[in-house]
C-alpha positions as CSV (number, residue, x, y, z in Angstrom):
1,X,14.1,55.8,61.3
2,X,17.2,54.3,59.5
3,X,16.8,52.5,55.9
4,X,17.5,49.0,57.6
5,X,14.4,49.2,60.2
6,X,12.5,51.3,57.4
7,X,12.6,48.4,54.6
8,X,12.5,45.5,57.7
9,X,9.1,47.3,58.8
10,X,8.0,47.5,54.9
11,X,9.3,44.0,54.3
12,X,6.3,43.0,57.0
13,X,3.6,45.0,56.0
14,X,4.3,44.0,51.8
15,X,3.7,40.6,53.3
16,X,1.1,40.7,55.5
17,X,-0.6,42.6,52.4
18,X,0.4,40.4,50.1
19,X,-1.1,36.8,52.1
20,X,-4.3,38.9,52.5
21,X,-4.5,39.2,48.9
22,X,-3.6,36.1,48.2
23,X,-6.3,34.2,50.5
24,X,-4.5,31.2,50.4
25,X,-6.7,28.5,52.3
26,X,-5.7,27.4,55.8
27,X,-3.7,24.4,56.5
28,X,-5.6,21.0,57.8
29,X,-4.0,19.7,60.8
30,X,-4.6,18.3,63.9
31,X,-2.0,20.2,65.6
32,X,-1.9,23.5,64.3
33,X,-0.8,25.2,67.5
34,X,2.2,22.3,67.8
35,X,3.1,23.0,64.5
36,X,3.5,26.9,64.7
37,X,5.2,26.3,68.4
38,X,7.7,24.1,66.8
39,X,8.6,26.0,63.5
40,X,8.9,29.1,65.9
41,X,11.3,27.4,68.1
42,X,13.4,26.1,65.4
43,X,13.5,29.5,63.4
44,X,14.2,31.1,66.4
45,X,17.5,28.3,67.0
46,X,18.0,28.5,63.0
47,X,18.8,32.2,63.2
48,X,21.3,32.0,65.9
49,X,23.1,28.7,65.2
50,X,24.7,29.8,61.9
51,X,26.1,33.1,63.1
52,X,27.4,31.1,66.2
53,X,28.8,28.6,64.3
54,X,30.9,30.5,61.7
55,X,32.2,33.7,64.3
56,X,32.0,32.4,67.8
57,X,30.0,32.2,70.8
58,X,30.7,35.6,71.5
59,X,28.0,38.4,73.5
60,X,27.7,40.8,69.9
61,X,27.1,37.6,68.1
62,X,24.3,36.8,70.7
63,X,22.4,39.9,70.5
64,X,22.9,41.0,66.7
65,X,23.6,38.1,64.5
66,X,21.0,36.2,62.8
67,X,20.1,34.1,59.5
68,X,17.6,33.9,57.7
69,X,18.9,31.3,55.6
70,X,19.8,29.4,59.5
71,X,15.8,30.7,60.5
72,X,14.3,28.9,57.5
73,X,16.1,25.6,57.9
74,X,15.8,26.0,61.7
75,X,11.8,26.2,61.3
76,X,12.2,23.4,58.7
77,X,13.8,20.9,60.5
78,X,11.9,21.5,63.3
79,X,8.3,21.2,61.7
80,X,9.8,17.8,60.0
81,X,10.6,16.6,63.4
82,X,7.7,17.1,64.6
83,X,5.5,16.0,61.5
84,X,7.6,12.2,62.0
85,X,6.6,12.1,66.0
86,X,3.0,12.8,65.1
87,X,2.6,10.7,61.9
88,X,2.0,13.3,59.8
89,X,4.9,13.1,57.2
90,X,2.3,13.2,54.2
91,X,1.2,16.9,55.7
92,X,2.4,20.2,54.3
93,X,2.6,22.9,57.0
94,X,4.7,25.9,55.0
95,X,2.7,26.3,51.5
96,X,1.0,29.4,52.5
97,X,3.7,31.5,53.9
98,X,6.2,30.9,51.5
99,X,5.1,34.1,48.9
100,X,4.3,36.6,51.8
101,X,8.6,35.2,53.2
102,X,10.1,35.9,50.0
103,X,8.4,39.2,49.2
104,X,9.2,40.3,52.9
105,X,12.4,39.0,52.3
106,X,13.1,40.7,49.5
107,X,12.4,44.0,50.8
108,X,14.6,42.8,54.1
109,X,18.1,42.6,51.8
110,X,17.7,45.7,50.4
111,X,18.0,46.8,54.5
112,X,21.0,44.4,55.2
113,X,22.7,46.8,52.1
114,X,21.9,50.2,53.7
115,X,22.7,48.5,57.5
116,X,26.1,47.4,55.6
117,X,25.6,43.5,56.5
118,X,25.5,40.6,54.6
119,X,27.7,41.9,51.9
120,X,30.5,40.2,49.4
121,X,32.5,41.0,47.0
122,X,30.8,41.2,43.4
123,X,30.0,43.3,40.2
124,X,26.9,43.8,42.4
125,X,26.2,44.2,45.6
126,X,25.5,40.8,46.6
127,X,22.1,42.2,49.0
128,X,20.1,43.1,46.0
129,X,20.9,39.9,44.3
130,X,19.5,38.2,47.3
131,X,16.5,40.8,46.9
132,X,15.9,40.0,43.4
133,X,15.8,36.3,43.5
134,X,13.1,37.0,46.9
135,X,11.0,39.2,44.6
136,X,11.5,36.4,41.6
137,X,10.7,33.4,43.2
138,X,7.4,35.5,44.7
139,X,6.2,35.9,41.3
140,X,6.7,32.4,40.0
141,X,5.6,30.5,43.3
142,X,2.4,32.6,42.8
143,X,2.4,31.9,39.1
144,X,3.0,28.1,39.9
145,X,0.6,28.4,42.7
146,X,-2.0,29.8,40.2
147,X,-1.8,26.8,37.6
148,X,-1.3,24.0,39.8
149,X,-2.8,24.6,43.6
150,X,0.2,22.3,44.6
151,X,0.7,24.7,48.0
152,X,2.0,21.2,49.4
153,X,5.1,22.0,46.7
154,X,5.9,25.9,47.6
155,X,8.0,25.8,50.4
156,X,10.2,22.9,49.1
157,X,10.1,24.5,46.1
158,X,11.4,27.7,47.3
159,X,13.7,26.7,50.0
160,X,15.6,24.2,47.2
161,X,16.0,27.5,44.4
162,X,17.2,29.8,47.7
163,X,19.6,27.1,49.1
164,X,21.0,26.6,45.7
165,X,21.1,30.5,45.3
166,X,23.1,30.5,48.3
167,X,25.4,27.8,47.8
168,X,26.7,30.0,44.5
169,X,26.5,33.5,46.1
170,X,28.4,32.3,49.0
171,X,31.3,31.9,47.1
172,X,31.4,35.8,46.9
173,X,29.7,37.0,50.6
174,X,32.1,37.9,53.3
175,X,31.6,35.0,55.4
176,X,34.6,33.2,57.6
177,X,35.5,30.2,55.7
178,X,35.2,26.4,57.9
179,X,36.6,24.3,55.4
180,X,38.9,25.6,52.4
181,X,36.2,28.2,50.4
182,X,33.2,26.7,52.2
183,X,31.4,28.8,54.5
184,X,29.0,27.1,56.7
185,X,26.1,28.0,54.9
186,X,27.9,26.3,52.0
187,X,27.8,22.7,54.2
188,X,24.6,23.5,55.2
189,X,22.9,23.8,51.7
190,X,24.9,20.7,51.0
191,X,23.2,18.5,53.3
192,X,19.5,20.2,52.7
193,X,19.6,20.5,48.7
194,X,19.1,16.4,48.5
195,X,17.0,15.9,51.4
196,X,14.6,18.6,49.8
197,X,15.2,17.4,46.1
198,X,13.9,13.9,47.7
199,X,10.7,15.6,49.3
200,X,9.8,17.4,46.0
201,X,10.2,14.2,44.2
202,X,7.9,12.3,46.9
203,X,4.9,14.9,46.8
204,X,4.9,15.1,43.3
205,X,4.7,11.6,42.8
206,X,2.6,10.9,45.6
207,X,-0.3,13.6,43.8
208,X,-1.1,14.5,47.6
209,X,-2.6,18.6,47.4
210,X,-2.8,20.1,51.0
């Protein structure tokens, strides 16, 4: 078994472990099969369109590339298309997934080091920066989880600290470069980071709990 498949297989099972400890309750909604088609379908675009966008349509890029950062805003946009064709823009879909991600996530960059992807050029290598903010944010979602049962705020939440992550590590990952030193992942936590400030701002003003 190589290191990358080893901590990608660990990555699922510390996650899977770690919702079952959690027991987070299950979403309310009147679509839940909808919703989980949907955010599959975009996640599944997200992890493609990235890759595809910065290299090339190419057949290698087809069958090996992917994002995670492109599968989370993928699944995103997707689920917040859906919410606004079924009038449910108040509803929060994500909350109890986001801790179980980021830990599985966590243990999935420390594979992308031993698989040789997803690498830059820092002090550090750039993967286990990527794992230590996964396991990070883990621990304070739950924390903030813990005090406020605000599971309606945890994926905004998270996806606004990785996408601002991103935007700064970028600067040193080996990515092709689309417009002077912006990559596209640069542009594309440009365009989220408001549009997810906005939605944090909403809930929490709103007092809606989901």
């Amino acid at each position: 078994m190589s290191p990358y498949f080893f901590f990608e297989v660990l990555g699922i099972v510390a996650g899977a472990f770690v919702a079952w400890m959690i027991k987070m309750p299950a979403v309310k909604s009147r679509h839940k099969l909808d919703v989980y088609i949907c955010g599959v379908a975009g996640l599944i675009i997200g992890l493609k369109a990235p890759v595809l966008l910065s290299y090339g349509f190419s057949s290698d890029m087809l069958i090996n590339g992917k994002s995670y950062m492109g599968g989370l805003l993928g699944a995103f946009t997707a689920i917040n298309l859906y919410k606004a064709f079924s009038h449910q823009t108040s509803a929060s879909f994500g909350g109890r997934f986001v801790i179980p991600l980021a830990v599985a996530a966590g243990f999935g960059k420390i594979g992308c080091y031993y698989n040789g992807c997803c690498g830059g050029n820092f002090i550090l290598p750039v993967q286990f920066v990527e794992s230590v903010f996964q396991f990070v944010a883990a621990l304070l979602l739950f924390l903030f989880y813990f005090r406020t049962k605000r599971a309606d705020l945890l994926f905004p939440i998270y996806l606004l600290a990785y996408l601002v992550m991103r935007f700064l590590v970028e600067f040193v990952r080996i990515e092709p470069r689309v417009i002077g030193p912006f990559t596209i992942y640069h542009i594309l936590a440009a365009v989220f980071i408001p549009i997810l400030i906005y939605i944090i701002a909403r809930r929490s003003h709103a007092g809606v709990c989901q």
